[in-house]
N, C-alpha and C positions, 0 to 999 in steps of 0.2 A: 365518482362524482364529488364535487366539492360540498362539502356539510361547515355551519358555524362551530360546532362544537362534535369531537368524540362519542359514541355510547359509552354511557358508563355502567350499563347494567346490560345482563343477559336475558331476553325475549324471541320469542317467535312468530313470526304472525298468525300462527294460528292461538297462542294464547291471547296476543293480543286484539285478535276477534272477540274470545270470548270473555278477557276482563274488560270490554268497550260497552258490554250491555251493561254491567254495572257503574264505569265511571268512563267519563267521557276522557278523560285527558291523558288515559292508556293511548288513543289515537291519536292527541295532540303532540306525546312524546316521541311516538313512532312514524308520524307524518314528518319529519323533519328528514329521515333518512330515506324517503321516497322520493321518487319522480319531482319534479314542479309540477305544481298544477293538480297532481292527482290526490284528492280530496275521495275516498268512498272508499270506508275500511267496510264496509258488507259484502265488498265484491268477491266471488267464490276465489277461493287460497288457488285453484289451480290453474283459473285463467290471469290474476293477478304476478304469480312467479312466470308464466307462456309469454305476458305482453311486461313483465318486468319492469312493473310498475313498483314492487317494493321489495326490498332483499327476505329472503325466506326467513331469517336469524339476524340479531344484533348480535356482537358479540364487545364487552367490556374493553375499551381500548384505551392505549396514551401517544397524544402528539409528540411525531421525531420527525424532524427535516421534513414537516408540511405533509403529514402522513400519518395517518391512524392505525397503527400497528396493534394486534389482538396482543391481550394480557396471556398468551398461555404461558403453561407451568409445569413442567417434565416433572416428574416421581415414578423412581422405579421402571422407567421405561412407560409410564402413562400420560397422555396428553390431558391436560385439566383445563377449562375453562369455564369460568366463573364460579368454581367449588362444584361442577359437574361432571363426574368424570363417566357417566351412563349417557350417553346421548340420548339413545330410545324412552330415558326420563324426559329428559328435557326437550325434545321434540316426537311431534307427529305423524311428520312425513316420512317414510321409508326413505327415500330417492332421495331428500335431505340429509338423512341421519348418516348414508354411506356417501355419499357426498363427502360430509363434514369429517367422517372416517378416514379417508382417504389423504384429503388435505391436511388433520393433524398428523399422518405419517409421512408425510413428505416435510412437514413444518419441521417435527419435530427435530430433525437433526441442525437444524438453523435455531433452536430457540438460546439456547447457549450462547452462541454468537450475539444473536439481538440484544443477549441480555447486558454481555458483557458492553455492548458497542453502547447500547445507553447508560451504564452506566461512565461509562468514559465521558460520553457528552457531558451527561449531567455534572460530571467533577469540573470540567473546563469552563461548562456554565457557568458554575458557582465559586469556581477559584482564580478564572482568567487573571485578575487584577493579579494577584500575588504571583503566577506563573512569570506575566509580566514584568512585574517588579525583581526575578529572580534575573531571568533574564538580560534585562539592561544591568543588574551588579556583575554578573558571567562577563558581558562585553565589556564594562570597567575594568575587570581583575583580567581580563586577557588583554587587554589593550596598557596596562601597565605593566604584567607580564612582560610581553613584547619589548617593549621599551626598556625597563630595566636589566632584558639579555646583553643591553651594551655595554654595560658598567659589571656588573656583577652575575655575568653568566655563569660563571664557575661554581658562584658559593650556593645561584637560586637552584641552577639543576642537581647539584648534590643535595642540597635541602630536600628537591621535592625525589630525589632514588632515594636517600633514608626515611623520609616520612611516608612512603609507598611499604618501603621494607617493614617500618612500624604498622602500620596499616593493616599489612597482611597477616605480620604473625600477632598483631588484636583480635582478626577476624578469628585465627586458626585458635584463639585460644578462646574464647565466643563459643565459636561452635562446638569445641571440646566443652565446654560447662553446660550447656544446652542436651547435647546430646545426652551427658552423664545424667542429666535427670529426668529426660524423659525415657529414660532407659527402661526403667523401674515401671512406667506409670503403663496402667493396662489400655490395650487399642494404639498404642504408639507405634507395632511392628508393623501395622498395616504397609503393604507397598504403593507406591506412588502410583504406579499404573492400574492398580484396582481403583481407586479415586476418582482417575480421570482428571477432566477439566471441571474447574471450580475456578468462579469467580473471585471469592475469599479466599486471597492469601493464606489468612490464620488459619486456614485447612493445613496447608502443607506443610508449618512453621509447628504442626501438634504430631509431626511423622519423625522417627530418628531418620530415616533412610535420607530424609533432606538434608538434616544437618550433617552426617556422613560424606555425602557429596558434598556437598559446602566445603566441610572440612579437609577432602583429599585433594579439590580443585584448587582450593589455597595455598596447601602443602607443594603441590606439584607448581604451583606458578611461583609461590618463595625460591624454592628449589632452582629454577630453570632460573629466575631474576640473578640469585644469587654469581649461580656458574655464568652468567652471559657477564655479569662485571668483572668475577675473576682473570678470564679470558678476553675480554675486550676493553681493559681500563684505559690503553691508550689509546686505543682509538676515541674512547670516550671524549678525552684530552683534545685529540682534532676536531671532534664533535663539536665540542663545546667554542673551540674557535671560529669556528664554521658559524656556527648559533650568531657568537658575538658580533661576527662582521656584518651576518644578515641582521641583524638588531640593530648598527650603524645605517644599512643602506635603508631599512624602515625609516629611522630618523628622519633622514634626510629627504625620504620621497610617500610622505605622511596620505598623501592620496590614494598609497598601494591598498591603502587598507579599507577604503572603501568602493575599489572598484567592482568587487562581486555583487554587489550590489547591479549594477549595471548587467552583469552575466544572470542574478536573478530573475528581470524585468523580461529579459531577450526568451529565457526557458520559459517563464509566464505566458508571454505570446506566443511559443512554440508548441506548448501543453493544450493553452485555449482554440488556436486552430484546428490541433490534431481533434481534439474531441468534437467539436463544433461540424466539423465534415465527418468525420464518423457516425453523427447523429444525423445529420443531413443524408447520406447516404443508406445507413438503416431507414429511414424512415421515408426513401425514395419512392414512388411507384402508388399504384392507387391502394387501399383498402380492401384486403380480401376478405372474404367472407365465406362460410363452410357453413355446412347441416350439421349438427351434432344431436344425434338420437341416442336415448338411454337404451332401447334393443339394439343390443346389433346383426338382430336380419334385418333392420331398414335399407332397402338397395338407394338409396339417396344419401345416405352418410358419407361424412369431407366431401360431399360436393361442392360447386359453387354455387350461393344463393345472394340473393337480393333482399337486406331487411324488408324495406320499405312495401315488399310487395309478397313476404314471405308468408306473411297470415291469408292472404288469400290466395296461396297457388295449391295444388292436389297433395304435394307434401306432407304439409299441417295437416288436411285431414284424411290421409292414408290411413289404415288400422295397423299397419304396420310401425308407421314412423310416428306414434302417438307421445306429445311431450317432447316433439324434437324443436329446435333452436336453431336460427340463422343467427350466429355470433362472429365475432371479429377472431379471424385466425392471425394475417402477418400484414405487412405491404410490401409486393411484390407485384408480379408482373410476369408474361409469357416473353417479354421480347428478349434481346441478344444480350442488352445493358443487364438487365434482370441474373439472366444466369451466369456471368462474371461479378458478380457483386462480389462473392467473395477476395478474387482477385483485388477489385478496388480496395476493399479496406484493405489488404496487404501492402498494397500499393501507399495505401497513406499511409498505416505504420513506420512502412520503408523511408517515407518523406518523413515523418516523424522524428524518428531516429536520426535520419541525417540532420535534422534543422538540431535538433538538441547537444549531437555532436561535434557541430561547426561550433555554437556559441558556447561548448566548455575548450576548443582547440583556440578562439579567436582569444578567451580569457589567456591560454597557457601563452600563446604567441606576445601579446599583448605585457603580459607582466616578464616575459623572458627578452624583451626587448628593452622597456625601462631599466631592469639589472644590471642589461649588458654597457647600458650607457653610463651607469655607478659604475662599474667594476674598470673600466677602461680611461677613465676620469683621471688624470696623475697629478693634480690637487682635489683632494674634497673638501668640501664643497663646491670648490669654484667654477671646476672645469665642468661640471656636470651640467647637460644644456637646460634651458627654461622649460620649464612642464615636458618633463620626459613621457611621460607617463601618456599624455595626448598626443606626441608625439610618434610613439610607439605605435597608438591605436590605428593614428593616420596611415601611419607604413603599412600596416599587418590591413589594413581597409585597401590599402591605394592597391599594393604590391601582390602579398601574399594571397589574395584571396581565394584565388584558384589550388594554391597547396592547402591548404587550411582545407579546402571542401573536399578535395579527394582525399587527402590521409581520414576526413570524417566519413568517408563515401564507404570506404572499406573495410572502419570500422562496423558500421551501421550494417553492411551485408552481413558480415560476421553475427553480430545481433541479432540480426530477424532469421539467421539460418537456425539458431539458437532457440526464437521463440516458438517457430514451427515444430522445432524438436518436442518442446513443452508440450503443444499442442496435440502431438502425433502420441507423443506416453501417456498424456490422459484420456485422447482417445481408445489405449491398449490396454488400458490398464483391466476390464472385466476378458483379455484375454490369458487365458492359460494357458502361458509359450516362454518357458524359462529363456528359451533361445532370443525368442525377439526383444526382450526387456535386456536379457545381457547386451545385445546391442547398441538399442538404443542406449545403455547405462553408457559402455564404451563412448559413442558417440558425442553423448553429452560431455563428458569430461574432457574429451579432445576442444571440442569448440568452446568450454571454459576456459583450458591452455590456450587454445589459438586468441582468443576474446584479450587474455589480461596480458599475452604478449605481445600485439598488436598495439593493443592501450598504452606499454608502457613503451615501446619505439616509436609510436605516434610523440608523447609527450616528448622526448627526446629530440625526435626531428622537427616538432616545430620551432623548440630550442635552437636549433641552426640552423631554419630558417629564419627565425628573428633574428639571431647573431650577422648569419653571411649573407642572406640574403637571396641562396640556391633555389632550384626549386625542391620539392616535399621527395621526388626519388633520389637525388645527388643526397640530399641533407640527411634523410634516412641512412642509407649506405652509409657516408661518413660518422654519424652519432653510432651504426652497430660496430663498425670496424673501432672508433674511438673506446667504446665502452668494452669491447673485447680487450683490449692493449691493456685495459684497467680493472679487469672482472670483479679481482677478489677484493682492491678498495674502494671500488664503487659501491660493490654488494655491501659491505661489512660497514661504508661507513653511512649509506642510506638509510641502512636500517637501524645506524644506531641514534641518528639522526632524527629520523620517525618514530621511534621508540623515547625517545627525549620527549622529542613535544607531544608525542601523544600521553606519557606521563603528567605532562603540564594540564593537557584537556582533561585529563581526570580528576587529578587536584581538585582543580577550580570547580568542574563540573559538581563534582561529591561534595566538594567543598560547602559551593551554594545550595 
């Protein structure tokens, strides 16, 4: 029910029956979390909880996303709310107390999480502006970045391989003085996994075992950085001209850079559909309604009941079904639509996936069209046609459309064959069947491979389908045959390539 304000203290209604004799405005404060309307704190506690006129308990809480979340508090494996940790203190009803039992053991493994997720809020609240303000400096310093690859790509990427190099062995030598002194200090050998999860950082930064890992994970990435430049300096060399030409064709077609933008808005209304029918369809069907009795020999229990007429049918007053409840169990329904519901939402995930697939193949298609028109230009700037770049989109809109949605169509199977998997291992997982989990493990990793190699000849064929113009199986074929003929300096120089700029994203990123 919607309330103006949170509880912020811990009551009962049966306390506050009996502080109402002494001060009136125990009910003033407890009427606000009742019913409308219902004014009559003298009314016996057990027809009042029956017709659910007021909650049994307040419990101390704080507003998150339009939600009054209970304040508990884990210790030692104890649920604590409001400095109570005896419920049978703090309340009267039986049927309540294990109620409330209940629920804090189901809470309890969520309270960690909640706790962590509000704090996250609350820093974003309180720092949005400066996040912001980092932000648009990130986009300045990559947006010059970029630009100065055309002049001085040689000197900026070795700047930023020695200042990574320096970086690392600062870390490595950091974490060696750290660990030297908390070497000494007593409670420091604790293991990380006795700990657990802890919101406070400065937990784990007081364990040597952290700064150990730190320090080996450093050592090993020095190490691998080092031998990958020994071994790959020339290729570096074509890297780096490769860098500087695409830093010219940026120049020249200054639009490239804010077209993701446009790919952002397309995923926005792919995202807001998906969910929006997903809730429409959850939420399809009428209103069910169940008996819920605390005995369970009540022969009327999960049946289907009628609120509105539940207090007065033989149910309610069976000696059996004493204290039972006509509550909201789901929305559903007996008919055909009903029992493929889950189907349907497969069905939209499915549509999901492909719509989000299209608009990141329409971006690849779209910005490998513009290129191809710099790169085949034999004056630049001259030769290079007027607004390439809309250009591009028209074509990959007018022409391709139909490849672009099947190379996405085939991804997205692959996808959802993937999320089912998910879905079937967390269903297995309170089995005990080494056999089936090795499977499934198997499984899973094949349709990883199958996922990121699909992904990457997808991006490749839509590349020549913007280029020739084929359709998405010709151009496929051709980019796998094309990239076999080239394996070893495709591989070696992609990544040394991705490896460049992602050093740059770091930079900057650590930087600000």
């Amino acid at each position: 029910m919607c309330v103006s304000q949170c509880p912020d203290k811990f009551a009962t209604y049966t306390e506050m029956q009996l502080q109402h004799k002494l001060n009136k405005s125990y009910w003033q404060y407890y009427k606000q979390f009742c019913k409308p309307g219902f004014n009559n704190p003298d009314k016996p506690v057990s027809q009042v909880l029956r017709d659910e006129d007021c909650p049994s308990m307040i419990i101390p809480s704080r507003p998150f996303l339009q939600r009054c979340l209970p304040d508990f508090i884990t210790l030692n494996g104890t649920v604590t709310v409001a400095n109570r940790t005896r419920f049978k203190d703090a309340l009267e009803m039986p049927r309540s107390v294990t109620e409330l039992q209940h629920a804090a053991k189901g809470i309890t493994g969520l309270v960690d999480t909640k706790e962590m997720g509000m704090k996250i809020m609350e820093d974003y609240a309180k720092s949005w502006a400066w996040i912001l303000i980092g932000l648009l400096i990130s986009l300045a310093v990559s947006l010059v970045f970029i630009l100065l690859l055309r002049f001085t790509a040689g000197l900026l990427l070795w700047t930023t391989i020695i200042t990574v190099i320096l970086l690392l062995a600062y870390g490595m030598w950091y974490c060696s003085v750290e660990w030297s002194q908390l070497k000494h200090r007593p409670g420091s050998e604790v293991a990380i996994v006795e700990v657990g999860l802890q919101t406070d950082l400065q937990v784990y930064l007081q364990l040597t075992q952290t700064w150990i890992i730190l320090l080996v994970s450093l050592g090993v990435t020095e190490v691998s950085f080092l031998a990958m430049l020994i071994f790959l300096r020339r290729r570096v060399q074509v890297a780096i001209a490769l860098l500087r030409e695409a830093s010219k064709a940026i120049g020249h077609i200054m639009s490239t850079l804010f077209f993701p933008v446009v790919t952002f808005l397309l995923l926005t209304i792919c995202i807001s559909y998906w969910a929006v029918t997903a809730v429409y369809l959850a939420s399809s069907g009428e209103a069910i309604y169940k008996v819920m009795s605390p005995d369970v020999s009540c022969p009327y229990a999960n049946s289907t009941c009628n609120p509105e007429t539940f207090n007065r049918t033989n149910i309610s007053r069976s000696a059996l079904c004493l204290g039972s409840q006509c509550l909201f169990a789901f929305y559903g329904g007996e008919t055909s639509y009903h029992h493929y519901l889950f189907l349907l939402q497969l069905s939209n995930l499915l549509v999901f996936l492909w719509l989000v697939n299209f608009s990141l193949a329409l971006e690849q298609c779209t910005l490998a069209g513009t290129f191809a028109s710099y790169y085949w230009a034999k004056r630049k700037p001259q030769d290079i046609p007027p607004c390439p770049l809309f250009s591009s989109f028209s074509r990959a809109i007018r022409y391709h459309t139909g490849s672009l949605a099947f190379g996405a169509l085939i991804l997205s199977v692959v996808q959802l064959l993937r999320i089912i998997l998910e879905y079937l291992e967390q269903k297995l997982k309170g089995v005990d069947n080494s056999l089936s989990r090795f499977i499934m493990c198997c499984l899973r990793c094949c349709f990883w491979c199958l996922e990121k190699f699909i992904r990457y000849m997808n991006h490749n064929a839509y590349i020549m389908v913007a280029v020739y113009g084929k359709n998405f199986c010709t151009s496929a074929r051709e980019a796998f045959f094309l990239l076999m003929r080239n394996v070893v300096r495709v591989a070696v120089l992609d990544r040394v390539t991705d490896f460049l700029l992602f050093l740059g994203k770091v930079l900057i990123a650590g930087g600000v």
